[in-house]
HTML snippet that shows the backbone in 3Dmol.js (N, CA, C, O; Angstrom):
<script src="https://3Dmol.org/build/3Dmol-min.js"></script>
<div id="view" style="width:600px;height:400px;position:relative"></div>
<script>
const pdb = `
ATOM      1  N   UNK A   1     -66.727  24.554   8.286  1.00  0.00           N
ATOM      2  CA  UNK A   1     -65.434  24.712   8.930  1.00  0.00           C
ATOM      3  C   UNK A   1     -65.393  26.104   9.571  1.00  0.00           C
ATOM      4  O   UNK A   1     -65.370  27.094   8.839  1.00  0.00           O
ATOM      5  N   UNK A   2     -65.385  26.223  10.878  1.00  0.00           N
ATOM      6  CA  UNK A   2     -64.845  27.816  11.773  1.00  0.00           C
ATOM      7  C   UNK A   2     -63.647  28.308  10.573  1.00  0.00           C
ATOM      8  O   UNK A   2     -62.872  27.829   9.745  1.00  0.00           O
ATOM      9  N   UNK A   3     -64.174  29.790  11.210  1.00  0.00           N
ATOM     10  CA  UNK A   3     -63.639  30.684  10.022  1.00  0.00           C
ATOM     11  C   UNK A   3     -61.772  30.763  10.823  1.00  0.00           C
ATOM     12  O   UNK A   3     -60.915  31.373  10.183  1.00  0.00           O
ATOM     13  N   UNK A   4     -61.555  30.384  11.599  1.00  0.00           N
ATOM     14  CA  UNK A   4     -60.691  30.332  12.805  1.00  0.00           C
ATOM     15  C   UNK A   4     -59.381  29.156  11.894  1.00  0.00           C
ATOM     16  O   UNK A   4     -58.184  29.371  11.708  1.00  0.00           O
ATOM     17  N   UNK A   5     -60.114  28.101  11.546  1.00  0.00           N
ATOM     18  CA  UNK A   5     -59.429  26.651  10.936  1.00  0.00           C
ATOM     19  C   UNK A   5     -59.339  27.054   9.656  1.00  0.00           C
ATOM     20  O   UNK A   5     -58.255  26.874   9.100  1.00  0.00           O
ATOM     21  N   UNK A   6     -60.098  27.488   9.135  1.00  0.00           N
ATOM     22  CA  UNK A   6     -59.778  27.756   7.562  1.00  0.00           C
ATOM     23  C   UNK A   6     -58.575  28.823   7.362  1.00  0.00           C
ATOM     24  O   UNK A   6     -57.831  28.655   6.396  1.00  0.00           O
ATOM     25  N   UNK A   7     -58.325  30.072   8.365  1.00  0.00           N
ATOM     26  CA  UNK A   7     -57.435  31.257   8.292  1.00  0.00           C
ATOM     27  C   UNK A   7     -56.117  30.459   8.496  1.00  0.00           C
ATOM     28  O   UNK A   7     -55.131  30.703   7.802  1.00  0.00           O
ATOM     29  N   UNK A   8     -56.115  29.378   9.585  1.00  0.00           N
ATOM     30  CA  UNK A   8     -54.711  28.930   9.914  1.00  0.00           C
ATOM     31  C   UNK A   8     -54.593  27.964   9.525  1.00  0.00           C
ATOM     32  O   UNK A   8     -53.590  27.498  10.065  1.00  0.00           O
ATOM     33  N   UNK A   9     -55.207  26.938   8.545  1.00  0.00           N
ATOM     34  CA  UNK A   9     -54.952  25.487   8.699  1.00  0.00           C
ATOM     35  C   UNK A   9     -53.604  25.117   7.912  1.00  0.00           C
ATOM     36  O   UNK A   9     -53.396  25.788   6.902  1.00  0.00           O
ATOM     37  N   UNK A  10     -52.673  24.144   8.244  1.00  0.00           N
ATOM     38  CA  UNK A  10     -51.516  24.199   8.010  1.00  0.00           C
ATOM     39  C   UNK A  10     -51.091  22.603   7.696  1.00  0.00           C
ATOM     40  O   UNK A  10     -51.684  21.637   8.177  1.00  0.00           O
ATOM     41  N   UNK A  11     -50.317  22.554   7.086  1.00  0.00           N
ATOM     42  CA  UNK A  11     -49.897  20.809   6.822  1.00  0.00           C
ATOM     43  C   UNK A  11     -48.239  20.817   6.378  1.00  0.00           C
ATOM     44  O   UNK A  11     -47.607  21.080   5.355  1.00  0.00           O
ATOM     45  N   UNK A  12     -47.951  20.406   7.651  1.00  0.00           N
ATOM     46  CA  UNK A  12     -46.606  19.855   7.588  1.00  0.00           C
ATOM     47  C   UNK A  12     -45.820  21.370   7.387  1.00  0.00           C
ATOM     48  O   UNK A  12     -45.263  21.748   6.356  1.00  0.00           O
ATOM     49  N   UNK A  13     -45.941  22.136   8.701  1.00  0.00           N
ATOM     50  CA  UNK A  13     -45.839  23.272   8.552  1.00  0.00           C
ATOM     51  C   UNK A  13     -45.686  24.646   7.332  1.00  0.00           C
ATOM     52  O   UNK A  13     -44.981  25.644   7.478  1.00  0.00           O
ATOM     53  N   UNK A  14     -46.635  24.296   6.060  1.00  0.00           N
ATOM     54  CA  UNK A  14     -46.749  24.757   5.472  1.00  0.00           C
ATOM     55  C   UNK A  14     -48.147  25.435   5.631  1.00  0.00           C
ATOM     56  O   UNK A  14     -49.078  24.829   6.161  1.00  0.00           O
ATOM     57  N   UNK A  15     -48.302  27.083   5.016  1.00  0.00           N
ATOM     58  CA  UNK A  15     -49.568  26.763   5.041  1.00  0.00           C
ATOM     59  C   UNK A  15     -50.170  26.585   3.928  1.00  0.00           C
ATOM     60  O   UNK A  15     -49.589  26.543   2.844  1.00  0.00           O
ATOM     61  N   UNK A  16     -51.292  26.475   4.081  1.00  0.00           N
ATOM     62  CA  UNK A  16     -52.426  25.867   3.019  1.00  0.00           C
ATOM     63  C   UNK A  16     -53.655  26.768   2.542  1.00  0.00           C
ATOM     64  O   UNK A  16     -54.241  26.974   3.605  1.00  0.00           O
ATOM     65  N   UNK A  17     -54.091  27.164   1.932  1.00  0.00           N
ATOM     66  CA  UNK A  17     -54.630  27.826   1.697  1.00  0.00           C
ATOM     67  C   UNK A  17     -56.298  27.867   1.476  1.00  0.00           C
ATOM     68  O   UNK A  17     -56.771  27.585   0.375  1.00  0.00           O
ATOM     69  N   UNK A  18     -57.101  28.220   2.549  1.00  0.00           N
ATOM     70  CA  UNK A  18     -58.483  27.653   2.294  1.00  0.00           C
ATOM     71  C   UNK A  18     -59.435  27.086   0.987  1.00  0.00           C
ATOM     72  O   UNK A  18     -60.140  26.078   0.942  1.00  0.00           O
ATOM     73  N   UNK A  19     -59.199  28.049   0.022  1.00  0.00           N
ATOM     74  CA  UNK A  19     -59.661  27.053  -1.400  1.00  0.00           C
ATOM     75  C   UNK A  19     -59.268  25.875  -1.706  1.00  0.00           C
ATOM     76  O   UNK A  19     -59.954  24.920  -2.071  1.00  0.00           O
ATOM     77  N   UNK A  20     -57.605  25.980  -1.480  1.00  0.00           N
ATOM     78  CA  UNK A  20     -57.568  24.406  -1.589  1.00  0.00           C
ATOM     79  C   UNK A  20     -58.212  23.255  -0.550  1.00  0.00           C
ATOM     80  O   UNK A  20     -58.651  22.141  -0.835  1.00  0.00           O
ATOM     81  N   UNK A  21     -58.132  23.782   0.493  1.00  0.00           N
ATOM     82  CA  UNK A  21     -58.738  22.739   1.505  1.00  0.00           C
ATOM     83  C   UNK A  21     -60.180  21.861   1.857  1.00  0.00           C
ATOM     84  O   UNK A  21     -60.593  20.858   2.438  1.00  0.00           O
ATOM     85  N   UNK A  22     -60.725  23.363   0.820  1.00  0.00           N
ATOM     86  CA  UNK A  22     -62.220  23.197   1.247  1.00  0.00           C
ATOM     87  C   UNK A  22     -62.481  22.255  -0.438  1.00  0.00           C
ATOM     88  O   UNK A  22     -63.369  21.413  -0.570  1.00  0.00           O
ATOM     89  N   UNK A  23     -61.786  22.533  -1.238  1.00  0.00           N
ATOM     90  CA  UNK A  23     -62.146  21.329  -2.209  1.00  0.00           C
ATOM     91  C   UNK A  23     -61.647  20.105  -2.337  1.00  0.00           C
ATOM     92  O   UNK A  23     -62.201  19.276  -3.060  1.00  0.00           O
ATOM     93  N   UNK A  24     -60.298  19.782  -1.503  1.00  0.00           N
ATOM     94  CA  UNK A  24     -60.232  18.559  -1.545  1.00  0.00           C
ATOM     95  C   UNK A  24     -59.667  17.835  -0.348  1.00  0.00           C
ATOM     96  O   UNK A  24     -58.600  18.160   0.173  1.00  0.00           O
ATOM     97  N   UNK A  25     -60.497  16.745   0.107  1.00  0.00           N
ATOM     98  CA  UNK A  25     -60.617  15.936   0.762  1.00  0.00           C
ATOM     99  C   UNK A  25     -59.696  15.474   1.589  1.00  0.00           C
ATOM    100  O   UNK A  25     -59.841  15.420   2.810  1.00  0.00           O
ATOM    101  N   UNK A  26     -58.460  15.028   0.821  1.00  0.00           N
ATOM    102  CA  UNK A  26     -57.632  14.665   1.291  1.00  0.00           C
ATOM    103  C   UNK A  26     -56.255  14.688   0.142  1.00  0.00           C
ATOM    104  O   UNK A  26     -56.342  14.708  -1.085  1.00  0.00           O
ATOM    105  N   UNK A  27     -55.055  14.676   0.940  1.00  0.00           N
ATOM    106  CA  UNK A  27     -54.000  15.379  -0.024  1.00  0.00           C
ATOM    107  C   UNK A  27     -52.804  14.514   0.450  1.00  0.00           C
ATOM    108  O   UNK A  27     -52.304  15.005   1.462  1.00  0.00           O
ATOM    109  N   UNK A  28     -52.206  13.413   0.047  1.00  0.00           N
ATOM    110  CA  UNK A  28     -51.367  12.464   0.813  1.00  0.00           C
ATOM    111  C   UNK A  28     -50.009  13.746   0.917  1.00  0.00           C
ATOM    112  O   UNK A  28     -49.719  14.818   0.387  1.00  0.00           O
ATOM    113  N   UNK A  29     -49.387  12.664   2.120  1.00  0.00           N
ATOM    114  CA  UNK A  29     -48.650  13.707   2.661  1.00  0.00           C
ATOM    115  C   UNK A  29     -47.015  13.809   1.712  1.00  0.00           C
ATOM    116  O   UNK A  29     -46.553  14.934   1.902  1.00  0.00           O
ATOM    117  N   UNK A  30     -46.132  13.003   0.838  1.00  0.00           N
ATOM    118  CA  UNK A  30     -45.384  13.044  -0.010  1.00  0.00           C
ATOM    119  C   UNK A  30     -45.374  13.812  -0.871  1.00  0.00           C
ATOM    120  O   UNK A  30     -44.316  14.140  -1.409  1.00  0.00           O
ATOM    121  N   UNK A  31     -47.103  14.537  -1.402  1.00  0.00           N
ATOM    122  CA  UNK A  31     -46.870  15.389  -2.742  1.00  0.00           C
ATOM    123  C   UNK A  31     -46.794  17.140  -2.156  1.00  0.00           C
ATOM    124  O   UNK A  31     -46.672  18.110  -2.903  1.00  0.00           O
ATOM    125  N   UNK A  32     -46.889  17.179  -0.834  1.00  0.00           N
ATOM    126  CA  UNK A  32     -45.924  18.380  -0.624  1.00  0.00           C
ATOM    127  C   UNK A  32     -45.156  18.296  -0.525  1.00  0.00           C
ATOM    128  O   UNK A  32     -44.851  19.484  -0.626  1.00  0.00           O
ATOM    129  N   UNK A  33     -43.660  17.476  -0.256  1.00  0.00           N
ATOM    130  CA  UNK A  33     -42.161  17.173  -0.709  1.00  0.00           C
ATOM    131  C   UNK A  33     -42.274  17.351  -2.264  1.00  0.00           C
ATOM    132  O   UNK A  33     -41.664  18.272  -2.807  1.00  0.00           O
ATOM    133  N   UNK A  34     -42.837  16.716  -2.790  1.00  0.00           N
ATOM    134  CA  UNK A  34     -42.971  16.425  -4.381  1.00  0.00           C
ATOM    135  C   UNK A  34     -43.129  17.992  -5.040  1.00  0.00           C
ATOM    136  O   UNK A  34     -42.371  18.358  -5.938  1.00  0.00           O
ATOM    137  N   UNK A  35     -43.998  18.707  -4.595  1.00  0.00           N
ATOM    138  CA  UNK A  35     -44.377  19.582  -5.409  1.00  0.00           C
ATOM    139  C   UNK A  35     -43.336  21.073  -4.713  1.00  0.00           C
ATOM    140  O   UNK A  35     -43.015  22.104  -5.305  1.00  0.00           O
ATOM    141  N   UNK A  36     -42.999  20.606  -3.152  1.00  0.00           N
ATOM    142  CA  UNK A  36     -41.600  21.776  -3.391  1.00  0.00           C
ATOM    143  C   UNK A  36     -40.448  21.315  -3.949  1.00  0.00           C
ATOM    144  O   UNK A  36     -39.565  22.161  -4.089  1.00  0.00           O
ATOM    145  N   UNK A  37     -40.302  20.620  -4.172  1.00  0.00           N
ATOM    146  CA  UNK A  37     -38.999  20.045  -4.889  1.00  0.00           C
ATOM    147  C   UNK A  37     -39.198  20.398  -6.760  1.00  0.00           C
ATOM    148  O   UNK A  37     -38.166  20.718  -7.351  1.00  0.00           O
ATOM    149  N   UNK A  38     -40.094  20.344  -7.315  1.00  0.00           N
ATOM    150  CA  UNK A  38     -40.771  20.710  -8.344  1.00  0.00           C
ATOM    151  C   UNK A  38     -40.219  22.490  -8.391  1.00  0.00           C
ATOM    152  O   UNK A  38     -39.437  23.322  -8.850  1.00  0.00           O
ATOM    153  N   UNK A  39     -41.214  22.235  -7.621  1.00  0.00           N
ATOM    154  CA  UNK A  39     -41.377  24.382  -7.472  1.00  0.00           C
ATOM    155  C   UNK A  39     -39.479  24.698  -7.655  1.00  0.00           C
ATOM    156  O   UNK A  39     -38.913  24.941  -8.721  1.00  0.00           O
ATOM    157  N   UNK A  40     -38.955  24.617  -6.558  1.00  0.00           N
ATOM    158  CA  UNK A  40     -37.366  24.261  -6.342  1.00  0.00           C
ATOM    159  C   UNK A  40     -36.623  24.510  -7.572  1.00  0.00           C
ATOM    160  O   UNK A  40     -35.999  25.559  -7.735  1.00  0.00           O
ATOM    161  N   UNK A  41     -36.669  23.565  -8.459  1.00  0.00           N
ATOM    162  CA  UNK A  41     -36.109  23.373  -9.518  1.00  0.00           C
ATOM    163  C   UNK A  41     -36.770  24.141 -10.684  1.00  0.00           C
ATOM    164  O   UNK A  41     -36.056  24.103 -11.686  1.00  0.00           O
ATOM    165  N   UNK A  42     -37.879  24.801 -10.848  1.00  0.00           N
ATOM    166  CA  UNK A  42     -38.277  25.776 -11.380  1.00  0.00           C
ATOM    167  C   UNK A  42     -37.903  27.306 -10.978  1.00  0.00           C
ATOM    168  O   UNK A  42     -37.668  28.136 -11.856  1.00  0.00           O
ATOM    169  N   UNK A  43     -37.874  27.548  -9.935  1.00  0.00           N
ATOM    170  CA  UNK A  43     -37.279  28.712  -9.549  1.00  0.00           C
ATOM    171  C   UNK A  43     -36.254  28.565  -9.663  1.00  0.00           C
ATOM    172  O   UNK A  43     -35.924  29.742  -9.809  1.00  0.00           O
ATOM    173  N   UNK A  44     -34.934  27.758  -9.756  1.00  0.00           N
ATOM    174  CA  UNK A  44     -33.742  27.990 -10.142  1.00  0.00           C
ATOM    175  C   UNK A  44     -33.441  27.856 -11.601  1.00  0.00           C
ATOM    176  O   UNK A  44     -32.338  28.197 -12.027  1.00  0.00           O
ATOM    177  N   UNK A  45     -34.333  27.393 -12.358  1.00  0.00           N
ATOM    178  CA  UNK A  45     -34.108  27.483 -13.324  1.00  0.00           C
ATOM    179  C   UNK A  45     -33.721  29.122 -14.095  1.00  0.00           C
ATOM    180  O   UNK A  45     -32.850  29.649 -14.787  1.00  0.00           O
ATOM    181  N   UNK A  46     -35.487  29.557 -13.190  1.00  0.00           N
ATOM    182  CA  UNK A  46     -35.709  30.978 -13.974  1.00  0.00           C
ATOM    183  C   UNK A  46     -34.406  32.208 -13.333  1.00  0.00           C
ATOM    184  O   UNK A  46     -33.880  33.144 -13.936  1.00  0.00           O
ATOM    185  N   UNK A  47     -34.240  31.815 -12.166  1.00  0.00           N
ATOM    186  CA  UNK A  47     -33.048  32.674 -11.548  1.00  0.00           C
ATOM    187  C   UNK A  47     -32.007  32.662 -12.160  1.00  0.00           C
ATOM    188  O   UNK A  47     -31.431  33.715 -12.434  1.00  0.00           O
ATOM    189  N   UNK A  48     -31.395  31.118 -12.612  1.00  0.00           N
ATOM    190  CA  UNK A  48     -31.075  31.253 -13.303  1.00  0.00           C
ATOM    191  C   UNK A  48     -30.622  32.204 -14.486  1.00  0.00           C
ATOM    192  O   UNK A  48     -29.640  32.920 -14.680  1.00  0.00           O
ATOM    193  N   UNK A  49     -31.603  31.939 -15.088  1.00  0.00           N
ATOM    194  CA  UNK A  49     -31.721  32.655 -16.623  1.00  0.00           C
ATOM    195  C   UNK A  49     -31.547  33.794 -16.528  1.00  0.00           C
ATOM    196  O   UNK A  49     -30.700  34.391 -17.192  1.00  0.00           O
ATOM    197  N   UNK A  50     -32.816  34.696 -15.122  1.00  0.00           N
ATOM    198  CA  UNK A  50     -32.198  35.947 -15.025  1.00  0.00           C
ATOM    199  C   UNK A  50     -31.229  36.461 -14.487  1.00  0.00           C
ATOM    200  O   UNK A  50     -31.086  37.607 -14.914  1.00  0.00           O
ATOM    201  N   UNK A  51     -30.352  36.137 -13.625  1.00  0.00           N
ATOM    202  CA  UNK A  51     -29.119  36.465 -13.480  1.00  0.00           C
ATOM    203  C   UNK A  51     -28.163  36.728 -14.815  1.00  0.00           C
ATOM    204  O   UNK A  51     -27.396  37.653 -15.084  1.00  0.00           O
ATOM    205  N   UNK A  52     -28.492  35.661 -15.454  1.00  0.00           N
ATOM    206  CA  UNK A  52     -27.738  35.512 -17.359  1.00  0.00           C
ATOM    207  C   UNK A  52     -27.824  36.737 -18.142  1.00  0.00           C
ATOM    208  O   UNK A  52     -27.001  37.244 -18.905  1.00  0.00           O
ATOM    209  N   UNK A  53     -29.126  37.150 -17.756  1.00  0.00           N
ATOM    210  CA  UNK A  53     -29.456  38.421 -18.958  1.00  0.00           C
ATOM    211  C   UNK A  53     -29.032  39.505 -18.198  1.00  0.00           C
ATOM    212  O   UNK A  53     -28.729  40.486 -18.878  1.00  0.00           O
ATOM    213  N   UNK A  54     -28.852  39.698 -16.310  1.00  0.00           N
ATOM    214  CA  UNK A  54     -28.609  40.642 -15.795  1.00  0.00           C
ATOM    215  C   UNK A  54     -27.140  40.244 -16.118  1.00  0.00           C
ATOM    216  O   UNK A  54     -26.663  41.101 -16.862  1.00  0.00           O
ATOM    217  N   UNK A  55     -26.535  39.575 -15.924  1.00  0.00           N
ATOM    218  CA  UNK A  55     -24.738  39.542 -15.870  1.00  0.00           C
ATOM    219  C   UNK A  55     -24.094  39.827 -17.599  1.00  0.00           C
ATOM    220  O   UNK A  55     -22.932  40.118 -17.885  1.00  0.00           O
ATOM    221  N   UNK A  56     -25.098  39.658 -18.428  1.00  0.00           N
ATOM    222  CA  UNK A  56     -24.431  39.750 -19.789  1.00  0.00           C
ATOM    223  C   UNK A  56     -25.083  41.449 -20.102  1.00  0.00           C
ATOM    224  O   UNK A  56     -24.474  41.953 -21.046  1.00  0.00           O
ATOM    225  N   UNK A  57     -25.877  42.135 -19.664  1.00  0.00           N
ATOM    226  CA  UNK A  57     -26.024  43.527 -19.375  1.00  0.00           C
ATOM    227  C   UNK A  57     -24.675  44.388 -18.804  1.00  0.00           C
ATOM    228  O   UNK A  57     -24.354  45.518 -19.172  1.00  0.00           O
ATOM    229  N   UNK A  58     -24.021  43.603 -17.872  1.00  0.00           N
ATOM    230  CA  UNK A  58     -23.060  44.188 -17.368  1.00  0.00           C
ATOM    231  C   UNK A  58     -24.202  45.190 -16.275  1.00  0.00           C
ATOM    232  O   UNK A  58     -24.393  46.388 -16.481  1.00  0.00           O
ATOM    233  N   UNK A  59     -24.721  44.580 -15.379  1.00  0.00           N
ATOM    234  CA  UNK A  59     -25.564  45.147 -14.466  1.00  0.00           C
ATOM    235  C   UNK A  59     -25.176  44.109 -13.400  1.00  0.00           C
ATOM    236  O   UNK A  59     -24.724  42.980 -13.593  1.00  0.00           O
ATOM    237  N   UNK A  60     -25.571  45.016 -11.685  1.00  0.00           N
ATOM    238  CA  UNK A  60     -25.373  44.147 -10.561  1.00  0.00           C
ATOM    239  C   UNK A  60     -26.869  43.958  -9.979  1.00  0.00           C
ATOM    240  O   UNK A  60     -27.144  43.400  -8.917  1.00  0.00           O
ATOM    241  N   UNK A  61     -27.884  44.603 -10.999  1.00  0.00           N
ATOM    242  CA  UNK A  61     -29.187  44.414  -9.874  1.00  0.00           C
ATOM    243  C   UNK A  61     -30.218  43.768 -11.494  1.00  0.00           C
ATOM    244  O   UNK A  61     -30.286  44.219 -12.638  1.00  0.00           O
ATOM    245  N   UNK A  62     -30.749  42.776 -10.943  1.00  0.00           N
ATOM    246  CA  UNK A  62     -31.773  41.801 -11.520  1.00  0.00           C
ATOM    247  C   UNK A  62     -33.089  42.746 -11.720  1.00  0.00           C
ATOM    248  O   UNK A  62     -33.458  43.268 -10.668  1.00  0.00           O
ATOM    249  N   UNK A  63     -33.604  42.957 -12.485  1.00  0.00           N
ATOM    250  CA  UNK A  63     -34.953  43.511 -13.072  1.00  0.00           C
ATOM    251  C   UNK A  63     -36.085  43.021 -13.195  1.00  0.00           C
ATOM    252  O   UNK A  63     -35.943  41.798 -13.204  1.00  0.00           O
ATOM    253  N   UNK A  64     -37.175  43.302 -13.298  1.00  0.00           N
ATOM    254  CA  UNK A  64     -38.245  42.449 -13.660  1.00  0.00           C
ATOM    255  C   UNK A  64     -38.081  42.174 -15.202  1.00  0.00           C
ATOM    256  O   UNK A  64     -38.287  41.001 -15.515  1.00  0.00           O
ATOM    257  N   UNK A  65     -37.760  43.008 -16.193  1.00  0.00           N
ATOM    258  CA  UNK A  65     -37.516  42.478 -17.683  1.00  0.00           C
ATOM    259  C   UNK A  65     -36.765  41.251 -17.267  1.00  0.00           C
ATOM    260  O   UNK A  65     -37.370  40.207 -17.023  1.00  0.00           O
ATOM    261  N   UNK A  66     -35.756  41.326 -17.201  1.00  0.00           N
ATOM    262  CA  UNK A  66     -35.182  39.960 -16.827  1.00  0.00           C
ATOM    263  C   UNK A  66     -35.458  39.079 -16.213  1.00  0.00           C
ATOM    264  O   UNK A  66     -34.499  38.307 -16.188  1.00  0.00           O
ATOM    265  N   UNK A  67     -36.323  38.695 -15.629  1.00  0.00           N
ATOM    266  CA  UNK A  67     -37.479  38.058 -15.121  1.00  0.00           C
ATOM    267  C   UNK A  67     -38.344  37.055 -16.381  1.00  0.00           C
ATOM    268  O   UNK A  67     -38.374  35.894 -16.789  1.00  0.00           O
ATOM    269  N   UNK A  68     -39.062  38.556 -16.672  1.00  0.00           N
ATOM    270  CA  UNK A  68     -39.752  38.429 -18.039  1.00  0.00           C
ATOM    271  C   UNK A  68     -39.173  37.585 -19.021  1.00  0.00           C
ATOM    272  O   UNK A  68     -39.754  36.613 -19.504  1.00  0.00           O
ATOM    273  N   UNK A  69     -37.631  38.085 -19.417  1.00  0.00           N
ATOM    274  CA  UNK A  69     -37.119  37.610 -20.589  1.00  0.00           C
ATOM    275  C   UNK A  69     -36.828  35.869 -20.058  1.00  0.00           C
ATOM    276  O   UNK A  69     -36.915  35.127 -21.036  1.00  0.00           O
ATOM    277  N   UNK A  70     -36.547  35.192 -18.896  1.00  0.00           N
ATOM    278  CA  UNK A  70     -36.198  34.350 -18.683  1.00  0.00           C
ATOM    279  C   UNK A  70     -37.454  33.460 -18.428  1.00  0.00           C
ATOM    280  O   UNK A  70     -37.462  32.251 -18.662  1.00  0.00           O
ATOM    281  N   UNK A  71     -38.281  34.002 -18.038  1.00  0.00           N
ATOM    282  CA  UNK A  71     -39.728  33.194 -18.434  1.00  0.00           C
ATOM    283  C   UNK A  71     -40.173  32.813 -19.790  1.00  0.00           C
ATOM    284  O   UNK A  71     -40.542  31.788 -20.364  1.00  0.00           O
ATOM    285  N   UNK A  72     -39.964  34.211 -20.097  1.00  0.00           N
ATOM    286  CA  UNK A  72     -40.054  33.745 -22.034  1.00  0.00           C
ATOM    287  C   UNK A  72     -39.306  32.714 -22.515  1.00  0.00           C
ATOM    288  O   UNK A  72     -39.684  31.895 -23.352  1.00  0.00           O
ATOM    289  N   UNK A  73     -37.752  32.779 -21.737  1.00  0.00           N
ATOM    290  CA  UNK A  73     -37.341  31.922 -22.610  1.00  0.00           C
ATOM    291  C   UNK A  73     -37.599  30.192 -22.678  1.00  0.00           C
ATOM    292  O   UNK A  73     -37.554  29.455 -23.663  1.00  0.00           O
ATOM    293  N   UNK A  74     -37.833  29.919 -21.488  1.00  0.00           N
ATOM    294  CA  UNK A  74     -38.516  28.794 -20.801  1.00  0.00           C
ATOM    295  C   UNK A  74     -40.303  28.647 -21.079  1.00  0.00           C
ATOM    296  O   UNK A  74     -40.993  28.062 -20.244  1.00  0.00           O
ATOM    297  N   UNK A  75     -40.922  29.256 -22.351  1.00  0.00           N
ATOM    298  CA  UNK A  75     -41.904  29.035 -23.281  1.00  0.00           C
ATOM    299  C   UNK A  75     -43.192  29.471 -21.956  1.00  0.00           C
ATOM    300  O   UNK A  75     -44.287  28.972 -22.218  1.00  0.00           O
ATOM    301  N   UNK A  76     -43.154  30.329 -20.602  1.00  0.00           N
ATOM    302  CA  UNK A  76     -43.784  31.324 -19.802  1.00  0.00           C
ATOM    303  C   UNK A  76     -43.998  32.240 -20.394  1.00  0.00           C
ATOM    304  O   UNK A  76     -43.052  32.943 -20.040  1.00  0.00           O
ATOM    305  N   UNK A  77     -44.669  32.939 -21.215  1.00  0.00           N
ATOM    306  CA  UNK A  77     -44.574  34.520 -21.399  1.00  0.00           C
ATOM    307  C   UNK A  77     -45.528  35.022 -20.258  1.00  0.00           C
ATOM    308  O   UNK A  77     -46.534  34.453 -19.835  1.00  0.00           O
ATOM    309  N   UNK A  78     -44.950  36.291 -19.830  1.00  0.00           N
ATOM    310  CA  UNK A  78     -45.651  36.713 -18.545  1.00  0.00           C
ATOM    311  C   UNK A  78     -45.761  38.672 -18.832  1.00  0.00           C
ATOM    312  O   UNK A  78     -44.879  39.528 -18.776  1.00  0.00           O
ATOM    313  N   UNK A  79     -47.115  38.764 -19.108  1.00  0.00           N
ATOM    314  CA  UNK A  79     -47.719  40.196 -19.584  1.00  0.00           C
ATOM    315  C   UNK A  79     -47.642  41.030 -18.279  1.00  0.00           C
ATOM    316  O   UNK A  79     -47.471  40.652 -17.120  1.00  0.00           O
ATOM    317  N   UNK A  80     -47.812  42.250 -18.784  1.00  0.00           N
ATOM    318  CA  UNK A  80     -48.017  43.438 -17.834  1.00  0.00           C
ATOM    319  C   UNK A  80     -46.525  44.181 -17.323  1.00  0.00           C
ATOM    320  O   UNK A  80     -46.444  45.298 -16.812  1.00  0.00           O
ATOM    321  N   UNK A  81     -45.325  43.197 -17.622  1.00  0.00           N
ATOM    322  CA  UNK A  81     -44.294  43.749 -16.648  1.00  0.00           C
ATOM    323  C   UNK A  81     -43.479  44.656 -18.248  1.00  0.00           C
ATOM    324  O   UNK A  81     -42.435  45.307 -18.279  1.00  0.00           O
ATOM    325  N   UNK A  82     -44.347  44.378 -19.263  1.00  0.00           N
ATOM    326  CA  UNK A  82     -43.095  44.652 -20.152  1.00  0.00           C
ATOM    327  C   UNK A  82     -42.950  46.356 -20.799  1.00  0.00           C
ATOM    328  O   UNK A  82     -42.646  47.219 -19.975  1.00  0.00           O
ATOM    329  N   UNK A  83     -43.074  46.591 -21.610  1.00  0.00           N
ATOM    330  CA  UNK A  83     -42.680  47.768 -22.054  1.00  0.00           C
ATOM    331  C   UNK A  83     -44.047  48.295 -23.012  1.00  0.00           C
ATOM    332  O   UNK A  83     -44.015  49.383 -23.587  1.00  0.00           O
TER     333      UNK A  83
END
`;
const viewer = $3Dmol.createViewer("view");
viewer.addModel(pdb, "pdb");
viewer.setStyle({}, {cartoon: {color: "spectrum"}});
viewer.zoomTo();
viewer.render();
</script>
């Protein structure tokens, strides 16, 4: 594949990312609806949560702990950001 197609290749105006492309074949076109709609509802979950720990702080700006703590709480633990 030109190094040209692999930098831009795109599906359903998303882009795509050459590792994935170059390993698989073919990718029906529904499970990118499927998997942002997924994603979607995971990120609001965690926003969610952190807004919760920022608003019960009595704070107006969201943190990465709070981040952290709302991943944790959703059974994510996510290293490096913490203390």
């Amino acid at each position: 594949m030109p190094k040209k197609d692999r930098e831009r290749r795109k599906k359903n105006d998303v882009w795509v990312p050459p590792v994935i492309t170059g390993r698989v074949k073919r990718i029906s076109g529904p499970i990118y609806e499927e998997t942002r709609g997924m994603l979607k509802i995971f990120l609001e979950n965690v926003i969610r949560d952190a807004v919760t720990y920022t608003e019960h702080a009595r704070r107006k700006t969201v943190t990465a702990m709070d981040v952290v703590y709302a991943l944790k709480r959703q059974g994510r633990t996510l290293y490096g950001f913490g203390r």
